[in-house]
N, CA and C of each residue as an Amber inpcrd file, in Angstrom:
protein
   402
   0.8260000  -1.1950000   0.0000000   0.0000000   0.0000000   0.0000000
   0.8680000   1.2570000   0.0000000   1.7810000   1.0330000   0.5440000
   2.7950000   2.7050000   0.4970000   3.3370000   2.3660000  -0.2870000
   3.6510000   3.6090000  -0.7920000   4.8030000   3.7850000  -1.6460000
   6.2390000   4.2290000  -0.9520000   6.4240000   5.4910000  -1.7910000
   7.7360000   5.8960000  -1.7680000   7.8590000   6.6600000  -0.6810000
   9.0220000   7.1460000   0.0270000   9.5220000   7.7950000   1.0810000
   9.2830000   8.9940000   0.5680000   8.3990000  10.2670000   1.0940000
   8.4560000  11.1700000   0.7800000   9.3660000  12.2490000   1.3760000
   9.1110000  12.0660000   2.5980000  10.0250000  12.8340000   3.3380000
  10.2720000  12.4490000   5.3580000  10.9050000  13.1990000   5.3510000
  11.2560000  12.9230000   7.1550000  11.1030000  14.4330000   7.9330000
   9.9420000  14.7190000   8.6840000   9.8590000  15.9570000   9.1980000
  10.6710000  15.8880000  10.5450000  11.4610000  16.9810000  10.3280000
  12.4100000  17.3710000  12.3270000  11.9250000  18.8090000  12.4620000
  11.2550000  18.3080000  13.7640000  10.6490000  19.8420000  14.8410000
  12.3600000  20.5580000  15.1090000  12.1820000  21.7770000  14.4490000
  13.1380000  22.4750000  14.8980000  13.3870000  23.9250000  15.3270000
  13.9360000  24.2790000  16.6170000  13.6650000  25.7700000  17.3150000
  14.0660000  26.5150000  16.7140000  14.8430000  26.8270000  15.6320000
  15.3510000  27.8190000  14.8870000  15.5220000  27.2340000  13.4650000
  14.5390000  27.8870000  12.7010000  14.1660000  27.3120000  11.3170000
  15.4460000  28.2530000  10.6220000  15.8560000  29.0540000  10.5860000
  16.8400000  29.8130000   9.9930000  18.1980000  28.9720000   9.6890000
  17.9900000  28.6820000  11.5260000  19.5690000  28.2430000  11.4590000
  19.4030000  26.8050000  10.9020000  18.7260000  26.0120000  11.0610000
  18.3310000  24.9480000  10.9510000  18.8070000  24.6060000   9.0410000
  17.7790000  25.7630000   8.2260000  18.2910000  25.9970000   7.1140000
  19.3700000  26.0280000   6.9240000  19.8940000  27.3280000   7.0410000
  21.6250000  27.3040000   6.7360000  22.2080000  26.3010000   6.9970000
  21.3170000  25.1720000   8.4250000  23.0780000  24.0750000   8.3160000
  23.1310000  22.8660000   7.3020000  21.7800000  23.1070000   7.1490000
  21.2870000  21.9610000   5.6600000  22.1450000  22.5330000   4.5020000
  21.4480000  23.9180000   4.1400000  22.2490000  24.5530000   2.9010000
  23.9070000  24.4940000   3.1270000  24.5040000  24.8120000   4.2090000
  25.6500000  25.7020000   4.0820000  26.8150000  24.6620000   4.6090000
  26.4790000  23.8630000   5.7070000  27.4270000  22.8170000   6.0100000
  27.4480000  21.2320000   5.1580000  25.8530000  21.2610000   4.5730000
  25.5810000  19.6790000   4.0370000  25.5300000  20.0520000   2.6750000
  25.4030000  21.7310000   2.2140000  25.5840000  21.2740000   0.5330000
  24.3290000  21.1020000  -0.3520000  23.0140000  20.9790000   0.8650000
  21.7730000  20.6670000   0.4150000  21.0930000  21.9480000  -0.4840000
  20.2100000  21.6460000  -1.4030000  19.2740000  22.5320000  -1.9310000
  18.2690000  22.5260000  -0.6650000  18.1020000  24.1040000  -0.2700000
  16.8570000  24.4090000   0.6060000  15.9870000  24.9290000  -0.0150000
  14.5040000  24.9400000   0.4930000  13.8390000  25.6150000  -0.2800000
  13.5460000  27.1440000   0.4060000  12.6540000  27.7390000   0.1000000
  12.4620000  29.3700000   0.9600000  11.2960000  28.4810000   2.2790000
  10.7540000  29.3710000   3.0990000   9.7810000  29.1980000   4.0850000
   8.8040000  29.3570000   3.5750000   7.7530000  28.4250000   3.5900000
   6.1670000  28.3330000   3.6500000   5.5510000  28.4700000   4.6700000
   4.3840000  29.4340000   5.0610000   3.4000000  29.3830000   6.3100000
   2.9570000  28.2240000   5.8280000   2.2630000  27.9540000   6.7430000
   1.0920000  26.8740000   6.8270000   0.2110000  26.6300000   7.7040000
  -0.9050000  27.9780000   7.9380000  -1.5710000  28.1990000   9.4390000
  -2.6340000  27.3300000   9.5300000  -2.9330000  26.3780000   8.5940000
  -4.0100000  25.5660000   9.0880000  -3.0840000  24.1460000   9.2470000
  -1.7500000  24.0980000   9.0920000  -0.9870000  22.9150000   9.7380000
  -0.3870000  23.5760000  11.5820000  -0.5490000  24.7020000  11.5160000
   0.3310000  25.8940000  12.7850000   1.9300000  25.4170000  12.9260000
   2.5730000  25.2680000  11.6170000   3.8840000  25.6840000  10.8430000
   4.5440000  26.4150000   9.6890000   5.6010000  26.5010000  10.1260000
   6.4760000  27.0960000   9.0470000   7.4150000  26.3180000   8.6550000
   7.3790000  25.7770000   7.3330000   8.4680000  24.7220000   6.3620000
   9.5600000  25.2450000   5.9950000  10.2470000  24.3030000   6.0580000
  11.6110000  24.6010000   4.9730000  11.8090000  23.0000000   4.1790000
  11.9020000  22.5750000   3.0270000  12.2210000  21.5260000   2.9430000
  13.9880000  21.5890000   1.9710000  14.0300000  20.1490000   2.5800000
  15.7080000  19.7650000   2.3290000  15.5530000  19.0320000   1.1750000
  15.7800000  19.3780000  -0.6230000  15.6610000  18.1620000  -1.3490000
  17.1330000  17.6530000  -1.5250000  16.6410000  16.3140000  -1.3940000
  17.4400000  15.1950000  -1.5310000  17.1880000  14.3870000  -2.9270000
  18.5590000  14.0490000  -3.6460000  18.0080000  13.4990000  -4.6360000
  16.8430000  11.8820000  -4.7210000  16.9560000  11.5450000  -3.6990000
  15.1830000  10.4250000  -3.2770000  14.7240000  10.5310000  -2.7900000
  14.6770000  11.7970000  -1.7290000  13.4090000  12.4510000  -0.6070000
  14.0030000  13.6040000   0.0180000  12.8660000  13.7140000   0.7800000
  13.3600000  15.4440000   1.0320000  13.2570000  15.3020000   2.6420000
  14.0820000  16.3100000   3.7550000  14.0780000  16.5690000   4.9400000
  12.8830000  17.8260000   5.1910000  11.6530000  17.4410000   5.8460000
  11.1120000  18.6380000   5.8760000  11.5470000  19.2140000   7.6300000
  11.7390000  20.6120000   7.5520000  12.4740000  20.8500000   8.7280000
  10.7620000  22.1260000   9.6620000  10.0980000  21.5370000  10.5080000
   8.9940000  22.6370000  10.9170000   9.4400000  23.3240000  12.1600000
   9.1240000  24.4660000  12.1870000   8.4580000  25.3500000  12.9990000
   7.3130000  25.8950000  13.6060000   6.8430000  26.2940000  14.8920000
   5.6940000  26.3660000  15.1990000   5.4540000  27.8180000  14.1670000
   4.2220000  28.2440000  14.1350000   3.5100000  29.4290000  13.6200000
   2.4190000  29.1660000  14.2520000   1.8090000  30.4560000  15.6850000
   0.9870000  30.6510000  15.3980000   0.9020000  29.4900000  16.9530000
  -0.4610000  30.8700000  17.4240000  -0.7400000  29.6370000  19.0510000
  -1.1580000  28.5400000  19.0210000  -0.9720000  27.3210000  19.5120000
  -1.5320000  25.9600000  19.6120000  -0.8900000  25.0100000  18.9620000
   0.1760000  25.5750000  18.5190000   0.8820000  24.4720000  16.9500000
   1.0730000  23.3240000  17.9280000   0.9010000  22.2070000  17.0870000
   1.4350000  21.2230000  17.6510000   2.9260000  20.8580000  17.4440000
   3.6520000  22.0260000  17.3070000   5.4110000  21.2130000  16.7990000
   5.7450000  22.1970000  18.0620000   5.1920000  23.6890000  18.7470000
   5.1830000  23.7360000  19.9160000   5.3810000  23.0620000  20.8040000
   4.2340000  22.2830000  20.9790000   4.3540000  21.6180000  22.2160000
   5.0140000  20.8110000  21.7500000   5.8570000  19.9870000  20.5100000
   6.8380000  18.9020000  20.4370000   7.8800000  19.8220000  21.2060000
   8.4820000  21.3980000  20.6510000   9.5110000  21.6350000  20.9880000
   9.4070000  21.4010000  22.7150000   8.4170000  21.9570000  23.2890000
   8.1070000  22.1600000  24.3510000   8.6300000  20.6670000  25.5130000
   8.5940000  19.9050000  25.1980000   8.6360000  18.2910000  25.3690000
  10.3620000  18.3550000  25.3560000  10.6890000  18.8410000  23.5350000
  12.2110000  18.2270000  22.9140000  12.8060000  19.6100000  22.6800000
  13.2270000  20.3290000  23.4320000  13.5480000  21.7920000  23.4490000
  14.8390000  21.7410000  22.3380000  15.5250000  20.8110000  21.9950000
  16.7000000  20.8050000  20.6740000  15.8890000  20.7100000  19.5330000
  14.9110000  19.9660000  19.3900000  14.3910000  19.3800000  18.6000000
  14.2840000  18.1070000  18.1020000  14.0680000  17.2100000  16.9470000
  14.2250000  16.2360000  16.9050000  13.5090000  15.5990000  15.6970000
  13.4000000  14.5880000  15.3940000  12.3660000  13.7740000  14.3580000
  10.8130000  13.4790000  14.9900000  10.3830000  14.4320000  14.0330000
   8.6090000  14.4820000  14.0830000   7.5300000  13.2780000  13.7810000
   8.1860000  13.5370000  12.5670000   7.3800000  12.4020000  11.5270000
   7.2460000  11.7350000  10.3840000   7.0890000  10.4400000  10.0180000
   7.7360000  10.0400000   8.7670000   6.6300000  10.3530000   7.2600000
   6.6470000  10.5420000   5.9250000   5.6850000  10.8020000   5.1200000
   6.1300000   9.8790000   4.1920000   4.6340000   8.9270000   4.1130000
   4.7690000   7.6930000   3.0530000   3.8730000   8.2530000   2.0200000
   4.2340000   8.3890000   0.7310000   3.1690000   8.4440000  -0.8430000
   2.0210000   7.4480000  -0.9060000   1.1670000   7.2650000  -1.1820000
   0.0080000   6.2270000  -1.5370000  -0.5370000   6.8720000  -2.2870000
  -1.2130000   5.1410000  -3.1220000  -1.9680000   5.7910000  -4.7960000
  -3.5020000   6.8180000  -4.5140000  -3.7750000   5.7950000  -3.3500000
  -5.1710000   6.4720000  -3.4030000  -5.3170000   6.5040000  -1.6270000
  -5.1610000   7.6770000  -1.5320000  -5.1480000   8.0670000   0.6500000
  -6.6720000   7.8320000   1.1110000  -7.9430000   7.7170000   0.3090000
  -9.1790000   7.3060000   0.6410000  -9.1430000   6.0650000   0.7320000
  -8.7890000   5.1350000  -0.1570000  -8.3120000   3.5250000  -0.0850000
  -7.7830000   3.0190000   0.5370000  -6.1060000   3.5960000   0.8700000
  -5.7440000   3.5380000   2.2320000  -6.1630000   3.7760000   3.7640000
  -6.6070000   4.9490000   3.6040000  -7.3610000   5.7650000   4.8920000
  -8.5270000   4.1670000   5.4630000  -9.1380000   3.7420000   4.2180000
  -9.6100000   3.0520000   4.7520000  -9.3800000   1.7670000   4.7640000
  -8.4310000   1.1430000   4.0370000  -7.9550000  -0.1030000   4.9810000
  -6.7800000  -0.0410000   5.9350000  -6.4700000   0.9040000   6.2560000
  -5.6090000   0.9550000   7.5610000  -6.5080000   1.0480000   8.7330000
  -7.7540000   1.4350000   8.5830000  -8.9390000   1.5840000   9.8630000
  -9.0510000   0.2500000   9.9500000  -9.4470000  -0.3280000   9.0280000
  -9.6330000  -1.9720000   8.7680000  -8.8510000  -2.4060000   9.7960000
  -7.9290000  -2.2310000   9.6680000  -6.8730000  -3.0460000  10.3320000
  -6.5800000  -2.6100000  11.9090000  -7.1070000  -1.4440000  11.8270000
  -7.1400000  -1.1440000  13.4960000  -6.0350000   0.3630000  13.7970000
  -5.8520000   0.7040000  12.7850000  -5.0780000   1.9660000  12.4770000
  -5.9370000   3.1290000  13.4380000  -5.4980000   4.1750000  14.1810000
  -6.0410000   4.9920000  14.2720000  -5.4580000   6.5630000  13.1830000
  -6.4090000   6.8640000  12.4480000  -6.1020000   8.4150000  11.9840000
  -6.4120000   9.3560000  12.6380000  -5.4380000  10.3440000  12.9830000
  -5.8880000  11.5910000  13.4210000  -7.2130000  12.6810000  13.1460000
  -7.2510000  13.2990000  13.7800000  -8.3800000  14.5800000  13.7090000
  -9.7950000  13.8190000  13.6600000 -10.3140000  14.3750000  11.9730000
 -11.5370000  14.2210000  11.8300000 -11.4910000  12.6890000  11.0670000
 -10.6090000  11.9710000  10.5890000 -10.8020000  11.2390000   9.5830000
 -10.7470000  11.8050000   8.0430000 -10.9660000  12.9450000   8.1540000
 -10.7150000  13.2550000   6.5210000  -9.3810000  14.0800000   5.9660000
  -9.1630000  13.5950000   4.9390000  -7.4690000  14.1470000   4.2910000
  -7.9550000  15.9700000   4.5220000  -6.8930000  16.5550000   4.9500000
  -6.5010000  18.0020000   4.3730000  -5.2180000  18.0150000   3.5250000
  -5.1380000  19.4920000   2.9770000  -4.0690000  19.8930000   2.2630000
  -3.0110000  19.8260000   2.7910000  -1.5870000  19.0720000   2.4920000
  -0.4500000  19.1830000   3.5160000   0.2680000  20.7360000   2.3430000
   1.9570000  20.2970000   2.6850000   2.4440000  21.3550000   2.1100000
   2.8680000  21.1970000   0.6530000   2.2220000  19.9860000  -0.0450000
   2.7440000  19.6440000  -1.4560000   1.5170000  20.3700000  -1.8230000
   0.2950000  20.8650000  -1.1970000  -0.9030000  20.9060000  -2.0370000
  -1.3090000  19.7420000  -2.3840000  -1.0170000  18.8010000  -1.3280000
  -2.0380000  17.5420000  -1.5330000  -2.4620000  16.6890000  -0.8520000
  -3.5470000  15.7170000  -0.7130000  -4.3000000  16.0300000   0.4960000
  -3.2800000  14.7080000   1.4530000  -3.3060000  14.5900000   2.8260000
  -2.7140000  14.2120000   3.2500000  -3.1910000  13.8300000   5.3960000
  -2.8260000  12.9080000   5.6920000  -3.5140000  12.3120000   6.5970000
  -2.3820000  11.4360000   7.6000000  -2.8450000  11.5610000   8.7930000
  -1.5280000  11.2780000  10.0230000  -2.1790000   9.8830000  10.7170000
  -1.3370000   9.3270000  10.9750000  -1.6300000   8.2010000  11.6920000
  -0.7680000   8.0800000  13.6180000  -2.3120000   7.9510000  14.2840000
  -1.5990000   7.6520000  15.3350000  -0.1320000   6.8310000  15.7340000
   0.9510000   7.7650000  16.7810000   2.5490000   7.0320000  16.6380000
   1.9980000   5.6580000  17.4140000   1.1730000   5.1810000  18.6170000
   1.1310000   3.9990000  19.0250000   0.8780000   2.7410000  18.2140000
   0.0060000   3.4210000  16.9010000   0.0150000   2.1160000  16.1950000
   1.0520000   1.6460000  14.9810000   2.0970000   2.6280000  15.6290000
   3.5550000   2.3010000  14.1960000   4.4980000   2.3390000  15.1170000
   5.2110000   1.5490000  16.2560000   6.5200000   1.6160000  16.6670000
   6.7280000   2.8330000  17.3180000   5.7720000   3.6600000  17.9770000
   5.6910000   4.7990000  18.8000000   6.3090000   6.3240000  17.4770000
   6.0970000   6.2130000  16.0960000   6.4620000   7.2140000  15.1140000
   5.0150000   7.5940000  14.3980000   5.0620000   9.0820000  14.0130000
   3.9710000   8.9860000  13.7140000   4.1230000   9.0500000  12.4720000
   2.9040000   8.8340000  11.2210000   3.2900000   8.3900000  10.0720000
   2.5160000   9.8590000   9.8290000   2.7270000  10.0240000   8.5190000
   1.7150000  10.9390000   7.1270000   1.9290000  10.2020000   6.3750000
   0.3460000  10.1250000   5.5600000   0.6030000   9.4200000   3.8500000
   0.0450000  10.3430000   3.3580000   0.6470000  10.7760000   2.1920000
   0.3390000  11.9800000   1.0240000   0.0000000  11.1650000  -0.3620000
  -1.3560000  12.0930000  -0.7520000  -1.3730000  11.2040000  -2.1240000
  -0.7130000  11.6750000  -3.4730000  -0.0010000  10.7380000  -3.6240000
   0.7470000  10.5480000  -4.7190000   0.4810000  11.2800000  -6.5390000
């Protein structure tokens, strides 16, 4: 059912610097900062030539990468993002199986502009997943 590795999100307290050490010590293509107030972050992503590092920041009261920092004050690895053909198909045989999805159950827009959906970390090895559709 998954596909490809899309990316690896790290909660991080200083998105600036965070950038530069991707760009400037690793050599990486960064991209610029994206809001994203109905995720309550701010992106930077790291492309890699087979996936990308997405690096967040809180934006905005209530974010939930807040209270990650809040928890992991360095920061750390958030969350993993798997591709799937069809995230309604999936969405619903991972319930099948005893999956819990976050929120409401229904995909929103992540930061590709496409719709995208989180899976509780207890039912994956204590990590939490995103699948984005492909």
């Amino acid at each position: 059912m998954i596909g490809r590795l899309n990316h690896i999100a790290i909660a991080v307290p200083d998105l600036t610097a965070a950038a530069a050490l991707y760009r400037d010590t690793l050599g990486a293509r960064v991209s610029d900062p994206i809001d994203l107030p109905d995720h309550g972050v701010t992106t930077v992503f790291v492309e890699l030539d087979n996936s990308k590092i997405e690096l967040l920041h809180p934006l905005g009261d209530g974010s939930t990468i807040a209270k990650y920092l809040e928890r992991s004050p360095d920061g750390g690895m958030h969350h993993i993002c798997f591709e799937v053909g069809d995230i309604i198909a999936a969405r619903d045989k991972l319930k099948a199986e005893g999956a819990r999805v976050l929120g409401d159950g229904e995909p929103r827009t992540g930061a590709h502009g496409k719709p995208v959906l989180f899976l509780h970390p207890k039912d994956f090895c204590g990590t939490l997943i995103e699948i984005e559709q492909d």
